[in-house]
C-alpha positions, 0 to 999 in steps of 0.5 A: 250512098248515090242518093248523098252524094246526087244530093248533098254533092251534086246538089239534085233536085228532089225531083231528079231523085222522084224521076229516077224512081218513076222509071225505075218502079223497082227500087220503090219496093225497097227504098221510099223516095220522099224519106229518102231526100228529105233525110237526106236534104234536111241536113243543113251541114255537115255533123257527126252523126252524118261522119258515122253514117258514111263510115258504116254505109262504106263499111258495109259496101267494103264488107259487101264486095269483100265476101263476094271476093272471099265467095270467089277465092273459097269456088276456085280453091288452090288455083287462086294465088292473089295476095289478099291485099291485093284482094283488098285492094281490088275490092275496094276499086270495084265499089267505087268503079260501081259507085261512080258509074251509077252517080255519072250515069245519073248525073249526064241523064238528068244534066242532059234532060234539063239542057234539052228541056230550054225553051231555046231547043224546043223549035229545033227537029233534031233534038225533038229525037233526043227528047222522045227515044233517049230523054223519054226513060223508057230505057232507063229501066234495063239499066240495073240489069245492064249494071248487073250484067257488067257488075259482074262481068267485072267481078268474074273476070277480077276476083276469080284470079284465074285469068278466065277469058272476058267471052267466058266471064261476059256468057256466064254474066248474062246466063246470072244476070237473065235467071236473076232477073226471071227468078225476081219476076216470078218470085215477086209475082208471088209477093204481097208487099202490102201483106210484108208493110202490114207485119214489118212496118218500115222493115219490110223493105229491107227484108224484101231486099236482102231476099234479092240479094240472097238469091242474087248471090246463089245465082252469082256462086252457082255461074261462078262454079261454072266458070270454075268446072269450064277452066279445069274440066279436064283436072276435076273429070281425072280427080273423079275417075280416080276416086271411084268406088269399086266395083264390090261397092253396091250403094246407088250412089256408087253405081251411078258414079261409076256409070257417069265416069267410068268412061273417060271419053275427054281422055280417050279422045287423045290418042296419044295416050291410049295403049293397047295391050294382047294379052300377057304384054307388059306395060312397064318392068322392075327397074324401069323410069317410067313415072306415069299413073295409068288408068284402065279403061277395059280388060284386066291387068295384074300388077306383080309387086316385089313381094311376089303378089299380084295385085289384079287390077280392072275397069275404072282402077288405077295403077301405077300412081305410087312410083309416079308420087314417089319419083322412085324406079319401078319395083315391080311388073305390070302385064295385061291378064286379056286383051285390054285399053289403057290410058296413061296419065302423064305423071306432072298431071297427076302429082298436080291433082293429087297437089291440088285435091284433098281427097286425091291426096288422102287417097294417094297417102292411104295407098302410100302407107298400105304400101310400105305397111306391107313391104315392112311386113315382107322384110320381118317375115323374111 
C-alpha cells in the first residue's frame, strides 16, 4: 500500500524505492524491490483489478489492526468497557495514522535529498552537514524499530482501554520493540534464505514474514499482559490468595502456590487492615454489619455457625466472604482459637473480585450453596 501510493500518487521514482530498500537491507528479505515498482508502475491507469487489489490490501490492514485490538480487549477481560464501534473506529485511525506517517516520512526524506542535491547548494559549508549526517541514511535504518516502538506505544495506550499511563505503555513498548529486535537478529542469524527461495520459490518471502510477524505479536501479548498484571497487581495477587489450595492438597503445584502467595505482603504492608487477635478474642458477633471478608495471615480462628458447629479456619484460609457476598447480618461468631494476625479485605474490594474473576465467582457460589445446603438440612433435622 506505501509503495502504490509513493508511486502511483506522489509519482516516486524508482530509484526513491531502490534507495529505501539499500538502506533498509531488511525489507529485501521480504519484498523484492525491481517487481515491486514495476508491478506497480507498469499499470498505465486505473482498472478493476487494481480497485480489487486496494480493497483486499485495506481488508487486511483492517483485519490486521482488528485482531490486534480484539488481542487487547481478550488480556484485560471485564476491565475493558469501549463500545466495539468505538473499537472499530480506532482501528482503523491507527492504520492510517501508520500509513500516512511512513509515506510522509519517505516523501520529506527524498524531496529533501533531491533539494539539497541542486548544483545551487553544493558550494554552501551548512548544507555540506545536511548532506553527510542527515541525507547520508545511516539513520534511516533504525527507522522501523523506532515505527515499531511508537506504533505500539500508541496501541498500548489506545486499545488497551484501561487508561495506562504513556510512561507505562512507552516502558513496555521499548522492552517489545528491543527483544523483537534481538529475537529477529538472532533468529535470522540461523536462517538460510537461499535454502527457503530453493524450496518455496517466490513464497519463501512471504513465510519468512509471517514467522516475524508472529513472534512479533507474542512479544506484543506477553508486554501487553505486563501492563495488565502492573494496573491490578493488587486485584489478581487478592484473587490468588483466595483460591489456594488447602493445606490437605499435597500436588507439587499446590505447594508451590501456597508458598509463592501465602504471605501477603502487598496487604500486610498496609497496617490499616491488620488485626491482632490473643487468644479467645472475637472478631465479629451474630447480629453484627459488618461485611468485610477476612484472611488469615497466622494462627487459627474458629468460626461458630448458627448451626452450633465450628468451622476451624487456619493460615492462607478465608473467612467471612458469605455475609459480605450476601450483604446479610452476621449469623454466627468468629473467635481466634491462639494467638493470630488477620487481615480484613474491605467487602466493596472483594464483591468487585469476585465480579470480575470467574474462578473467584464459581467459588464464591460453591461456598454459597454448600452454605445454604447445610442450613436447609438444620431446618428439617430440627
Amino acid at each position: 500500500m506505501i509503495v502504490s501510493v509513493l508511486v502511483r500518487i506522489l509519482h516516486a521514482s524508482p530509484e526513491t524505492i531502490q534507495s529505501i530498500f539499500n538502506v533498509v537491507p531488511a525489507l529485501g528479505e521480504y519484498f523484492d524491490p525491481e517487481l515491486l515498482t514495476s508491478a506497480v508502475s507498469t499499470v498505465n491507469k486505473f482498472n478493476p483489478v487494481e480497485f480489487l487489489l486496494i480493497i483486499f490490501i485495506i481488508w487486511m490492514a483492517r483485519r490486521f489492526f482488528a485482531s490486534v485490538f480484539a488481542s487487547m480487549i481478550a488480556i484485560f477481560q471485564g476491565k475493558h468497557h469501549r463500545k466495539p464501534m468505538v473499537n472499530q473506529i480506532l482501528a482503523i485511525v491507527f492504520e492510517l495514522i501508520v500509513i500516512f506517517t511512513v509515506i510522509m516520512i519517505i516523501f520529506s526524506f527524498t524531496t529533501l535529498k533531491t533539494i539539497i542535491n541542486q548544483p545551487i547548494f553544493h558550494d554552501v559549508p551548512q548544507f555540506a552537514f545536511i548532506q553527510d549526517g542527515f541525507l547520508s541514511g545511516r539513520w534511516v535504518q533504525y527507522l522501523p524499530n523506532i515505527l515499531i516502538f511508537a506504533t505500539v506505544t500508541l496501541l498500548y495506550w489506545g486499545s488497551a482501554g484501561t487508561k495506562p499511563s504513556m510512561i507505562l505503555c512507552a516502558a513496555t513498548s521499548f522492552g517489545c520493540t528491543v527483544s523483537f529486535w534481538v529475537f529477529r537478529f538472532v533468529m535470522h542469524l540461523f536462517l538460510n534464505v537461499g535454502k527457503y527461495n530453493l524450496i518455496y520459490g517466490f513464497l519463501s518471502h512471504a513465510i519468512i514474514l509471517f514467522m516475524d510477524i508472529y513472534f512479533f505479536f507474542m512479544f506484543y501479548l506477553f508486554f501487553a499482559q505486563m501492563i495488565f498484571v502492573y494496573q491490578f497487581f493488587d486485584e489478581l495477587l487478592l484473587g490468588e490468595l483466595y483460591l489456594l489450595p488447602k493445606q490437605d492438597d499435597c500436588t507439587w503445584w499446590s505447594s508451590l502456590r501456597r508458598a509463592l502467595f501465602i504471605r501477603p505482603d502487598y496487604l500486610i504492608a498496609n497496617d490499616t487492615n491488620i488485626i491482632h487477635l490473643d487468644a479467645g478474642q472475637s472478631v465479629f458477633e451474630p447480629g453484627d454489619t459488618d461485611l468485610n471478608a477476612y484472611y488469615i495471615v497466622h494462627g487459627q480462628v474458629a468460626v461458630k455457625n448458627d448451626n452450633g458447629t465450628d468451622n476451624i479456619f487456619s493460615r492462607g484460609d478465608f473467612f467471612g466472604e458469605l455475609n459480605c457476598i450476601l450483604g446479610s447480618k452476621r449469623t454466627g461468631s468468629a473467635y481466634a482459637v491462639d494467638n493470630a494476625q488477620i487481615v480484613r479485605i474491605d467487602g466493596d474490594t472483594f464483591r468487585s473480585l469476585a465480579q470480575k474473576n470467574p474462578v473467584v465467582t464459581s467459588k464464591v457460589m460453591s461456598q454459597i450453596s454448600s452454605y445454604f445446603t447445610m442450613y436447609l438440612e438444620h431446618d428439617e433435622l430440627l
